[in-house]
N, CA, C and O atoms as a GROMACS GRO file, in nm:
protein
  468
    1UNK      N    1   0.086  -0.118   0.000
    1UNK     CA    2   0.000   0.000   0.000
    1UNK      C    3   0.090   0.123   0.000
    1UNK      O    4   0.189   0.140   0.071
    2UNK      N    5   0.031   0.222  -0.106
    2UNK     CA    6   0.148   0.318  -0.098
    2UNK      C    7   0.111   0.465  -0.034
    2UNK      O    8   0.164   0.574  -0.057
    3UNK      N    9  -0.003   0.430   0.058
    3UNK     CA   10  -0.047   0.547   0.154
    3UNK      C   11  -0.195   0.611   0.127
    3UNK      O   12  -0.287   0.646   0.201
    4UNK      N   13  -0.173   0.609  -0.016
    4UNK     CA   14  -0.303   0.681  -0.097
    4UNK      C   15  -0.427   0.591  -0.013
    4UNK      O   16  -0.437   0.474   0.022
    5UNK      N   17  -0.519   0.721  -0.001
    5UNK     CA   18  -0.653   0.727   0.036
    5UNK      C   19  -0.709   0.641  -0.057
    5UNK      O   20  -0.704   0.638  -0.180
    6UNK      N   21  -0.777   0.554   0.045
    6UNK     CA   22  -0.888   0.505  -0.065
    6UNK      C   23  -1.036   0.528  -0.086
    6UNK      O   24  -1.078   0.572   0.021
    7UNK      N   25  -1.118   0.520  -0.157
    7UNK     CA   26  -1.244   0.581  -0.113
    7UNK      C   27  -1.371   0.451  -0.197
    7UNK      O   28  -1.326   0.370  -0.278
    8UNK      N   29  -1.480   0.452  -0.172
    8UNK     CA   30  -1.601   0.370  -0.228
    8UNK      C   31  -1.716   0.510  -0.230
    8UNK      O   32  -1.736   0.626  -0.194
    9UNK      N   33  -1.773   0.386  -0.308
    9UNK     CA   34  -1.898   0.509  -0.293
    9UNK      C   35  -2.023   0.501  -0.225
    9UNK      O   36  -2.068   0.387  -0.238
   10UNK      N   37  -2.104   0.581  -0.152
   10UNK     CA   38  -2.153   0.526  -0.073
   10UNK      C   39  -2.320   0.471  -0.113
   10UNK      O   40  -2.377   0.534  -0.202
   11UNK      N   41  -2.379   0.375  -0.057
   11UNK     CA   42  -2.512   0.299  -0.103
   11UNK      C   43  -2.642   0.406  -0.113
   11UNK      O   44  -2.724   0.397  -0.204
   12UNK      N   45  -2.650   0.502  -0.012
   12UNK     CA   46  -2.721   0.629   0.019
   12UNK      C   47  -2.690   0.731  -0.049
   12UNK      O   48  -2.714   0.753  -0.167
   13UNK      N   49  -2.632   0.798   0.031
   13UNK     CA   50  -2.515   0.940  -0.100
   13UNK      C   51  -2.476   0.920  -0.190
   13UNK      O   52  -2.436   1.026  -0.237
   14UNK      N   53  -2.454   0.823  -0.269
   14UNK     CA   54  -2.393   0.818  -0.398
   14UNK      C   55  -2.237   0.886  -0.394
   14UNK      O   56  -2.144   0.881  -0.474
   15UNK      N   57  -2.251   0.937  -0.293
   15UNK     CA   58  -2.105   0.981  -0.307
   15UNK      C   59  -1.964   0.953  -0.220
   15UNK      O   60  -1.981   0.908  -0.107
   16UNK      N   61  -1.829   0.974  -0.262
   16UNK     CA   62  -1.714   0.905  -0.262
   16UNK      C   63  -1.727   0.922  -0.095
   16UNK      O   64  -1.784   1.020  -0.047
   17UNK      N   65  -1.682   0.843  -0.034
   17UNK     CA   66  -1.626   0.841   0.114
   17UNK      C   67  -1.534   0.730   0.150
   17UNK      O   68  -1.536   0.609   0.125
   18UNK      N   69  -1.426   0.828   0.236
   18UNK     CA   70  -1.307   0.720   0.273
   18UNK      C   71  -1.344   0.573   0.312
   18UNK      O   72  -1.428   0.538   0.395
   19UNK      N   73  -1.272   0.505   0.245
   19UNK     CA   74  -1.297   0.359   0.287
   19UNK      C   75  -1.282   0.320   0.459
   19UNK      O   76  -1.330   0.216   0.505
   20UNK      N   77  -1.216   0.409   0.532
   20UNK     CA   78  -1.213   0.380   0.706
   20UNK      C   79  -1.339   0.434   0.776
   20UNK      O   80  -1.367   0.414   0.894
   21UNK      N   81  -1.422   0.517   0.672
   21UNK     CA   82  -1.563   0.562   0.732
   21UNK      C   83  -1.657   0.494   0.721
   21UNK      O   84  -1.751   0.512   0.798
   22UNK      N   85  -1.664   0.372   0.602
   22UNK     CA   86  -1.785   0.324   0.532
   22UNK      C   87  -1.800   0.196   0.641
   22UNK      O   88  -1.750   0.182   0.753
   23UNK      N   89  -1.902   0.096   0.552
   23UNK     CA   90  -1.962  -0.004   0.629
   23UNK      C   91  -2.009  -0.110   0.518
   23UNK      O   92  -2.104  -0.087   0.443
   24UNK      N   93  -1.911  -0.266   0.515
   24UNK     CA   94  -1.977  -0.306   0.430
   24UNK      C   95  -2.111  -0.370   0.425
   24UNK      O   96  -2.133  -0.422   0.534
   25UNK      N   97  -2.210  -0.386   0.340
   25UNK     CA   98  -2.391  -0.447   0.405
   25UNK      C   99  -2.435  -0.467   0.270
   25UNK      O  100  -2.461  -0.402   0.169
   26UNK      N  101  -2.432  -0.631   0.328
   26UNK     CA  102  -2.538  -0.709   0.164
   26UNK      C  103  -2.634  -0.675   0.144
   26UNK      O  104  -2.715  -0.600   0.198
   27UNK      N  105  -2.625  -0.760   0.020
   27UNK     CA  106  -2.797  -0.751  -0.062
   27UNK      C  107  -2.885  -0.757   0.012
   27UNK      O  108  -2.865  -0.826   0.112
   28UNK      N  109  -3.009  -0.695  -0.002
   28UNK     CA  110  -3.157  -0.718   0.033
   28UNK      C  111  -3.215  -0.838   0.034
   28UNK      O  112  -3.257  -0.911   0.125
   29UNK      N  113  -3.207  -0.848  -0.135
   29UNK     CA  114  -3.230  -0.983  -0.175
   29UNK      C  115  -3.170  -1.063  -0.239
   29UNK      O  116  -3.173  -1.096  -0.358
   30UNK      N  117  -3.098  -1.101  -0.130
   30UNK     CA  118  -2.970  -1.218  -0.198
   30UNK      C  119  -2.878  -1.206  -0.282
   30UNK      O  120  -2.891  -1.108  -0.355
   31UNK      N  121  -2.769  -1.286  -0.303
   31UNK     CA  122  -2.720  -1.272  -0.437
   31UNK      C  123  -2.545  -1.254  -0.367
   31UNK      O  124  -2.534  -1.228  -0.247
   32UNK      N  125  -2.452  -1.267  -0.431
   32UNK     CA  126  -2.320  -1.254  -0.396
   32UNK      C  127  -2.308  -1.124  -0.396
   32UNK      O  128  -2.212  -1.094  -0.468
   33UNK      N  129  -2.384  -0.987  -0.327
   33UNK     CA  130  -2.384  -0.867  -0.384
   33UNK      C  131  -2.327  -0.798  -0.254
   33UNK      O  132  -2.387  -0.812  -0.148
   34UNK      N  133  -2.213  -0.724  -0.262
   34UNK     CA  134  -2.218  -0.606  -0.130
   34UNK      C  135  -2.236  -0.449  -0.167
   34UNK      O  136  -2.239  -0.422  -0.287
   35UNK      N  137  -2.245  -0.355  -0.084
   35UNK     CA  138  -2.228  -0.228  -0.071
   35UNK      C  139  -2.152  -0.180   0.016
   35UNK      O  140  -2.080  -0.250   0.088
   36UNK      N  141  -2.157  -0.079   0.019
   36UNK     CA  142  -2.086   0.030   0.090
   36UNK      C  143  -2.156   0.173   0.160
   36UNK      O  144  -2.186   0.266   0.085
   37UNK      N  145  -2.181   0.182   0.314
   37UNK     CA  146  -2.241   0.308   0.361
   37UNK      C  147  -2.114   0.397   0.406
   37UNK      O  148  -1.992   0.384   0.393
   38UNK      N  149  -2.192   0.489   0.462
   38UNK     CA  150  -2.091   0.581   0.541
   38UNK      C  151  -2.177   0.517   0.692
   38UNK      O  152  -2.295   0.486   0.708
   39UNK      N  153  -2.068   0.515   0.778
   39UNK     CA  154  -2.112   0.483   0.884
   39UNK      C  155  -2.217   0.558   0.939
   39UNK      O  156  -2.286   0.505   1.026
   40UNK      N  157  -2.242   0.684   0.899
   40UNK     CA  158  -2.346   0.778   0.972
   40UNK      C  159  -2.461   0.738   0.908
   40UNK      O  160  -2.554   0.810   0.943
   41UNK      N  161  -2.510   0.613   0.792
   41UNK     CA  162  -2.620   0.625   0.778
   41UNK      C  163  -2.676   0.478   0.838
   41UNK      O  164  -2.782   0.432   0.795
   42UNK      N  165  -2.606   0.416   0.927
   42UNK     CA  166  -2.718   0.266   1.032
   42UNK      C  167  -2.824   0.311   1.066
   42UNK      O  168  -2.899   0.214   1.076
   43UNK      N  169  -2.867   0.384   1.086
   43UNK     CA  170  -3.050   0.429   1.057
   43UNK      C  171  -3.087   0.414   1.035
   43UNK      O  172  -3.177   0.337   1.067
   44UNK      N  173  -3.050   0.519   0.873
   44UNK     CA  174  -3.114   0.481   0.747
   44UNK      C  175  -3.134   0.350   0.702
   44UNK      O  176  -3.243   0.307   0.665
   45UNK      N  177  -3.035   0.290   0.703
   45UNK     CA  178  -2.992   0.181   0.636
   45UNK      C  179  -3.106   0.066   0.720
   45UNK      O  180  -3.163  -0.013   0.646
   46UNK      N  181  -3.130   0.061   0.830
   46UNK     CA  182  -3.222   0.018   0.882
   46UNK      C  183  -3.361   0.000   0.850
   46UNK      O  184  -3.432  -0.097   0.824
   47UNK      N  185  -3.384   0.167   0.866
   47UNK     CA  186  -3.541   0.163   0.799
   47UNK      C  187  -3.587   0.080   0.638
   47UNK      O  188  -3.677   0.010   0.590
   48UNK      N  189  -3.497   0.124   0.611
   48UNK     CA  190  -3.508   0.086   0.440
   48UNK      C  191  -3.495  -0.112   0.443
   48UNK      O  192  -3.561  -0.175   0.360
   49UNK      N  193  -3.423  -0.172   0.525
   49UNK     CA  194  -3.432  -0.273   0.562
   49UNK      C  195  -3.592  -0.324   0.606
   49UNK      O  196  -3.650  -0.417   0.549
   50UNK      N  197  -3.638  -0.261   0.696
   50UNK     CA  198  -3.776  -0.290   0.722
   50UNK      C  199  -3.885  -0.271   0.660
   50UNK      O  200  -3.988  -0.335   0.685
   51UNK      N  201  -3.871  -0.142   0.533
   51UNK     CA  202  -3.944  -0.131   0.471
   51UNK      C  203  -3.962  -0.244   0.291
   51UNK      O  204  -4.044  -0.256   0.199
   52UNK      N  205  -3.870  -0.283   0.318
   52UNK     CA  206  -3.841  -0.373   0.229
   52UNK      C  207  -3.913  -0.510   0.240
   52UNK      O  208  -3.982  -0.563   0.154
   53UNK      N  209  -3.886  -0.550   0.348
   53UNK     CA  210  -3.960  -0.649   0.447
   53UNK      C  211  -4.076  -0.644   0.444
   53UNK      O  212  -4.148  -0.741   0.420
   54UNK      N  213  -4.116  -0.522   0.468
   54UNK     CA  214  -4.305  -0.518   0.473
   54UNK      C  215  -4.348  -0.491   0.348
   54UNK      O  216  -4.464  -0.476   0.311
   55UNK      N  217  -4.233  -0.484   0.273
   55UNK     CA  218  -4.290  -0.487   0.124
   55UNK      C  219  -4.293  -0.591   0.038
   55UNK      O  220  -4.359  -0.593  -0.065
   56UNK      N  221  -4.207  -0.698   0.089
   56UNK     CA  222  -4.232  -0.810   0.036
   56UNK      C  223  -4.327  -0.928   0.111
   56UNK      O  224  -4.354  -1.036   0.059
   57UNK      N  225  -4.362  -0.894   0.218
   57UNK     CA  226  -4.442  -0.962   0.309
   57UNK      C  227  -4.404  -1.127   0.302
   57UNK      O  228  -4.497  -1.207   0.293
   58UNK      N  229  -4.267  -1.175   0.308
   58UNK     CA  230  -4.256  -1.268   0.287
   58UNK      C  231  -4.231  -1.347   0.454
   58UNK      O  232  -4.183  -1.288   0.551
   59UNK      N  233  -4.275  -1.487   0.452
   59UNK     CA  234  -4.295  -1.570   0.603
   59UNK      C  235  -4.180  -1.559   0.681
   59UNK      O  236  -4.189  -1.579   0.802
   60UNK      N  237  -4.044  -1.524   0.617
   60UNK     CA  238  -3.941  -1.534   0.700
   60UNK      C  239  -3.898  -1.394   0.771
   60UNK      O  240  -3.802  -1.387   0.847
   61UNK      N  241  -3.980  -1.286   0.737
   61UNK     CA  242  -3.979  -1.167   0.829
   61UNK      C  243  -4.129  -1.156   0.924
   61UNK      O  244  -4.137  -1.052   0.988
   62UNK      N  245  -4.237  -1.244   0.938
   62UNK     CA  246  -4.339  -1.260   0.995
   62UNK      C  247  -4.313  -1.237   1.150
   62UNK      O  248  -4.205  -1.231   1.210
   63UNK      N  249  -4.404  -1.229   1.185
   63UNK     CA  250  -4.447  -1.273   1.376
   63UNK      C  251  -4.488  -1.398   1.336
   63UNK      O  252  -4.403  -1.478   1.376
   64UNK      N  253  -4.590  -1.463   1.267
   64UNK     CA  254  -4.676  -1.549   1.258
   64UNK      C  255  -4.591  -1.656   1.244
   64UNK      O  256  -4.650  -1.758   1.280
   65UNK      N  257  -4.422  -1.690   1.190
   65UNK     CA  258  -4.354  -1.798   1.152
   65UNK      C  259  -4.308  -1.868   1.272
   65UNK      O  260  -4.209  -1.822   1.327
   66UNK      N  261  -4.336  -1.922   1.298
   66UNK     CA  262  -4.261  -2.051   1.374
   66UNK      C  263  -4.153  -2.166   1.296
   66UNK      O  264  -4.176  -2.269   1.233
   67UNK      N  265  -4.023  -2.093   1.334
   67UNK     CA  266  -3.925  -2.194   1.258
   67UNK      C  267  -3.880  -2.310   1.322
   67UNK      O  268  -3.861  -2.329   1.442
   68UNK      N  269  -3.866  -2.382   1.227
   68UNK     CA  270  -3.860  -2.572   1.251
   68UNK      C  271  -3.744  -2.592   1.209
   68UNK      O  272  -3.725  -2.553   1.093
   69UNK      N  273  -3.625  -2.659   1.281
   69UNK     CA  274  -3.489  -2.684   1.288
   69UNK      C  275  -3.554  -2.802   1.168
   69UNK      O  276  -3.658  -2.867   1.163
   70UNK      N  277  -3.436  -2.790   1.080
   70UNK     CA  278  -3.436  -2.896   0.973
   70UNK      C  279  -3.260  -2.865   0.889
   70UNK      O  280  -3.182  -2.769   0.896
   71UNK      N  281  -3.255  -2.970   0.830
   71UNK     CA  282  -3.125  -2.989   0.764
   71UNK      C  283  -3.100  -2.890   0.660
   71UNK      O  284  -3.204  -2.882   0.594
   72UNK      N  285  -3.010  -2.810   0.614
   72UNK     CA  286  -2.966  -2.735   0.568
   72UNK      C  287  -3.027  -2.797   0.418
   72UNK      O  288  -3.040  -2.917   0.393
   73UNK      N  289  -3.064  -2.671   0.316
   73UNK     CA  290  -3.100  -2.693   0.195
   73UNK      C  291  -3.005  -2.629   0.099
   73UNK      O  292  -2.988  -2.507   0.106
   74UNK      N  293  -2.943  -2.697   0.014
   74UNK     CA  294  -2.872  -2.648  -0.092
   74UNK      C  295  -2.941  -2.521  -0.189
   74UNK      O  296  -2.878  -2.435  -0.252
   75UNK      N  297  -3.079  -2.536  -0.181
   75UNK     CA  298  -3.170  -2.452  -0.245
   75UNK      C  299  -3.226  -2.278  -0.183
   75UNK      O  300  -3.276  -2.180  -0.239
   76UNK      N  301  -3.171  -2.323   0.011
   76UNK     CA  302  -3.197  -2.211   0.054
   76UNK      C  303  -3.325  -2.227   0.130
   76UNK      O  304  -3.340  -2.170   0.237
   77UNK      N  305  -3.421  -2.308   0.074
   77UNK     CA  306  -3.552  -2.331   0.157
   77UNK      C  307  -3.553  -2.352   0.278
   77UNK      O  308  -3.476  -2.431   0.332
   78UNK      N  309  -3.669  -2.263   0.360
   78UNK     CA  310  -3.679  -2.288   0.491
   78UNK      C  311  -3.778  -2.363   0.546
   78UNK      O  312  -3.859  -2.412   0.467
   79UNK      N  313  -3.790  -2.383   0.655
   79UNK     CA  314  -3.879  -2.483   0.669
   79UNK      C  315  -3.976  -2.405   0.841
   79UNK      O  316  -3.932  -2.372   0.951
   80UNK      N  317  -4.080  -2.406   0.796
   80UNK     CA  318  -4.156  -2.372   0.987
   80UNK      C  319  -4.326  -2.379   0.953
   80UNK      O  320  -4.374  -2.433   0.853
   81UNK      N  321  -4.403  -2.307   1.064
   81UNK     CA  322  -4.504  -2.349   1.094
   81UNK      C  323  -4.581  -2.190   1.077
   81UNK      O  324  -4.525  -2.087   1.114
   82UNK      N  325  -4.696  -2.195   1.025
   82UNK     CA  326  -4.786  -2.006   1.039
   82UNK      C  327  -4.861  -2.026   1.134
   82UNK      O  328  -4.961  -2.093   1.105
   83UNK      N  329  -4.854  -2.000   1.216
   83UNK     CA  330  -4.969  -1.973   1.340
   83UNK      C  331  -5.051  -1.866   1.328
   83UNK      O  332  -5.114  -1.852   1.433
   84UNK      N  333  -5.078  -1.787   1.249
   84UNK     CA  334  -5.171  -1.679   1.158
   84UNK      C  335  -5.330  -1.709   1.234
   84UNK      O  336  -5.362  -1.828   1.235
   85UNK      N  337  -5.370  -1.670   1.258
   85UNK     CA  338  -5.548  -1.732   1.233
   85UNK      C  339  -5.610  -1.644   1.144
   85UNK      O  340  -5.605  -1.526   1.179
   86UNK      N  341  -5.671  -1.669   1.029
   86UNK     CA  342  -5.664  -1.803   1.005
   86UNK      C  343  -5.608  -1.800   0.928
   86UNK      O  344  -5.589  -1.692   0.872
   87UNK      N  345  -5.535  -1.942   0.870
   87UNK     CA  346  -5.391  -1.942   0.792
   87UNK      C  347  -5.423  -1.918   0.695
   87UNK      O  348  -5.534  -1.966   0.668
   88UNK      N  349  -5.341  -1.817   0.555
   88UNK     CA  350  -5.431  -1.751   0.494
   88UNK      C  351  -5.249  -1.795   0.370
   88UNK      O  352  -5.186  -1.698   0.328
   89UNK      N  353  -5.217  -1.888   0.347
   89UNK     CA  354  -5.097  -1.862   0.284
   89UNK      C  355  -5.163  -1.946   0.206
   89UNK      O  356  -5.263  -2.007   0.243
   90UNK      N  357  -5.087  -1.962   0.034
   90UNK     CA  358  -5.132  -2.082  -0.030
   90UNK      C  359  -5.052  -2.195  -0.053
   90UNK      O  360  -5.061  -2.271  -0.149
   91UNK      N  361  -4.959  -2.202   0.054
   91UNK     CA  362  -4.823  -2.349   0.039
   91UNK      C  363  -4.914  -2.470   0.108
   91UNK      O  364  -4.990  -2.458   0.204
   92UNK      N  365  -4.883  -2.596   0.027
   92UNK     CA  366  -4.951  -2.708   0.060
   92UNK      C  367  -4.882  -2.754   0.193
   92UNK      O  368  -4.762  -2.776   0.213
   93UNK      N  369  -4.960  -2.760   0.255
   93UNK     CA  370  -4.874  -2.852   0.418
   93UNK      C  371  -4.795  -2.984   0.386
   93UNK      O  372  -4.808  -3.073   0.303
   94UNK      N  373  -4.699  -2.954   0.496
   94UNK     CA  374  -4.645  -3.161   0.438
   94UNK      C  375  -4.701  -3.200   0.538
   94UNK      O  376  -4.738  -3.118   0.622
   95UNK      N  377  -4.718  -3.318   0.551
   95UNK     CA  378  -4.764  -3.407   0.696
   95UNK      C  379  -4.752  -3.377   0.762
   95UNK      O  380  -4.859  -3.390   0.821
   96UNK      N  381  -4.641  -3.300   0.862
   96UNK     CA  382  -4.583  -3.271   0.994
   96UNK      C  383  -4.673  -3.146   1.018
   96UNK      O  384  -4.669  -3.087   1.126
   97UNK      N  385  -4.768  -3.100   0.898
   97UNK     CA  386  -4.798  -2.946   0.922
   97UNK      C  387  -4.682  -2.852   0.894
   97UNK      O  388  -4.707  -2.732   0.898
   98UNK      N  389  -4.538  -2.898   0.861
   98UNK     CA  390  -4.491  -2.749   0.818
   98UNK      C  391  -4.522  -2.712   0.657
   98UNK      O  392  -4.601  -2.762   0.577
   99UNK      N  393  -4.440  -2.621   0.645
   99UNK     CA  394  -4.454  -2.542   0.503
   99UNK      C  395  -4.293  -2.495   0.475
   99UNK      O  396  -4.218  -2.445   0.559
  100UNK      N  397  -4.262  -2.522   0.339
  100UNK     CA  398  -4.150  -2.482   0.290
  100UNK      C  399  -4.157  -2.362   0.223
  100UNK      O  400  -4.258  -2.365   0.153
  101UNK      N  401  -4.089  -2.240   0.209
  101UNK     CA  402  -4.072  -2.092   0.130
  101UNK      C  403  -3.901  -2.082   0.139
  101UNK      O  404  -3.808  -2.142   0.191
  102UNK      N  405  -3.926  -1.969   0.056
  102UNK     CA  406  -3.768  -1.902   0.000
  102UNK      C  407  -3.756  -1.815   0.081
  102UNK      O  408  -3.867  -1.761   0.090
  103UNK      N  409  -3.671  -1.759   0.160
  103UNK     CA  410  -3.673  -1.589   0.244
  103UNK      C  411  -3.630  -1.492   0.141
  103UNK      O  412  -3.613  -1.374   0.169
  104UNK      N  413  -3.614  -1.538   0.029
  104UNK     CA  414  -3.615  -1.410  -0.050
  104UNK      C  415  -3.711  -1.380  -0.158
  104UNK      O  416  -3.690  -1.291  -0.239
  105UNK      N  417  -3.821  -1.457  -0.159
  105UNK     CA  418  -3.927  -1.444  -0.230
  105UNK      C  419  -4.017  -1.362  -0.192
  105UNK      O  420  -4.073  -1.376  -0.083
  106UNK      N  421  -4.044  -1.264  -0.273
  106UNK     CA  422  -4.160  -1.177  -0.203
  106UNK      C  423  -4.307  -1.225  -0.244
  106UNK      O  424  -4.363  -1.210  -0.353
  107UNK      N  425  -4.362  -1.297  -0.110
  107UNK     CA  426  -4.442  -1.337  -0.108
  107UNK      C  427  -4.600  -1.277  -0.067
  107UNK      O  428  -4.699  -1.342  -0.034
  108UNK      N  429  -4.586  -1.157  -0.080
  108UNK     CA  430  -4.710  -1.098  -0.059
  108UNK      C  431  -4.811  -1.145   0.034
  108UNK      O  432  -4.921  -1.108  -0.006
  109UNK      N  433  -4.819  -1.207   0.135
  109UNK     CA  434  -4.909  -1.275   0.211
  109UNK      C  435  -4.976  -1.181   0.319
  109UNK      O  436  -4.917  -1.119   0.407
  110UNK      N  437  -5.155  -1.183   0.286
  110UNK     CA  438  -5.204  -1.156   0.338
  110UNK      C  439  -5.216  -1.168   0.473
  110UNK      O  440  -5.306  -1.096   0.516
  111UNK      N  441  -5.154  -1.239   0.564
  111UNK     CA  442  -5.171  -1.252   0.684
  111UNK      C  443  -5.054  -1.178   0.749
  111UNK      O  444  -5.063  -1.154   0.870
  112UNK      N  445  -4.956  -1.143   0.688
  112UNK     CA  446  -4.803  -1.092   0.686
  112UNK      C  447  -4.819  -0.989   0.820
  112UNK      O  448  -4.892  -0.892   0.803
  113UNK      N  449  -4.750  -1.007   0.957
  113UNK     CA  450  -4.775  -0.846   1.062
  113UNK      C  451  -4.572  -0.881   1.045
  113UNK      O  452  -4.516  -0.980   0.999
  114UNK      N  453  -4.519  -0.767   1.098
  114UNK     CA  454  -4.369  -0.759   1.076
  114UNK      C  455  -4.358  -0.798   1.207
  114UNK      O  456  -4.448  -0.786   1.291
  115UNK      N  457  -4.183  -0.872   1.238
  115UNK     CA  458  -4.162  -0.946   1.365
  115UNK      C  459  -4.129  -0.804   1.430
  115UNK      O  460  -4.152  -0.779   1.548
  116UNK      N  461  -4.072  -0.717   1.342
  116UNK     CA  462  -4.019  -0.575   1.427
  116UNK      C  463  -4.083  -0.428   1.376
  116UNK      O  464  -4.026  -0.346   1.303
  117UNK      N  465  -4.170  -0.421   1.413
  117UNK     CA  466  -4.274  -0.339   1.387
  117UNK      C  467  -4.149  -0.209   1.384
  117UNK      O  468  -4.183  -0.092   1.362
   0.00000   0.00000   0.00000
């Protein structure tokens, strides 16, 4: 390293900030993807996290999910239970009563309340 400043740009501002200020923070929705904040925006960066969430209304940001320990999926699928009343999703039950989804599918589900309001 030959001293020179380095800089990224930031996910919010669009603009250049020293690389010892920023913050690196993945994709939303998946993917081998990173960014770059300025540390002054974990707030922001927050809200926009939650609003994302309630915009995709998908089971793995729910209150209603009850997750079920199961073996890791090459595919990503999760595995748990909707305690919703009344259950209002359209995934076929397996026997056990759970239900399999993607956490990055935006699943629009009507029964959807956020775990962190």
């Amino acid at each position: 390293m030959t001293g020179r400043q380095q800089y990224v740009k930031c996910l919010y501002g669009r603009n250049l900030i020293p690389i010892e200020e920023s913050i690196k923070v993945g994709s939303f929705c998946g993917g081998p993807y990173s960014f770059f904040m300025h540390k002054s925006r974990v707030e922001e960066h927050k809200e926009s996290r939650k609003l994302f969430d309630q915009n995709d209304r998908n089971c793995n940001t729910c209150i209603h999910l009850q997750r079920v320990k199961h073996k890791k999926e090459p595919t990503g699928f999760l595995t748990g239970i909707c305690k919703s009343t009344p259950i209002n999703h359209p995934y076929k039950l397996r026997s056990d009563g759970t239900m399999i989804f993607h956490p990055e599918d935006p699943m629009h589900m009507a029964c959807y309340e956020p775990r962190n309001p």
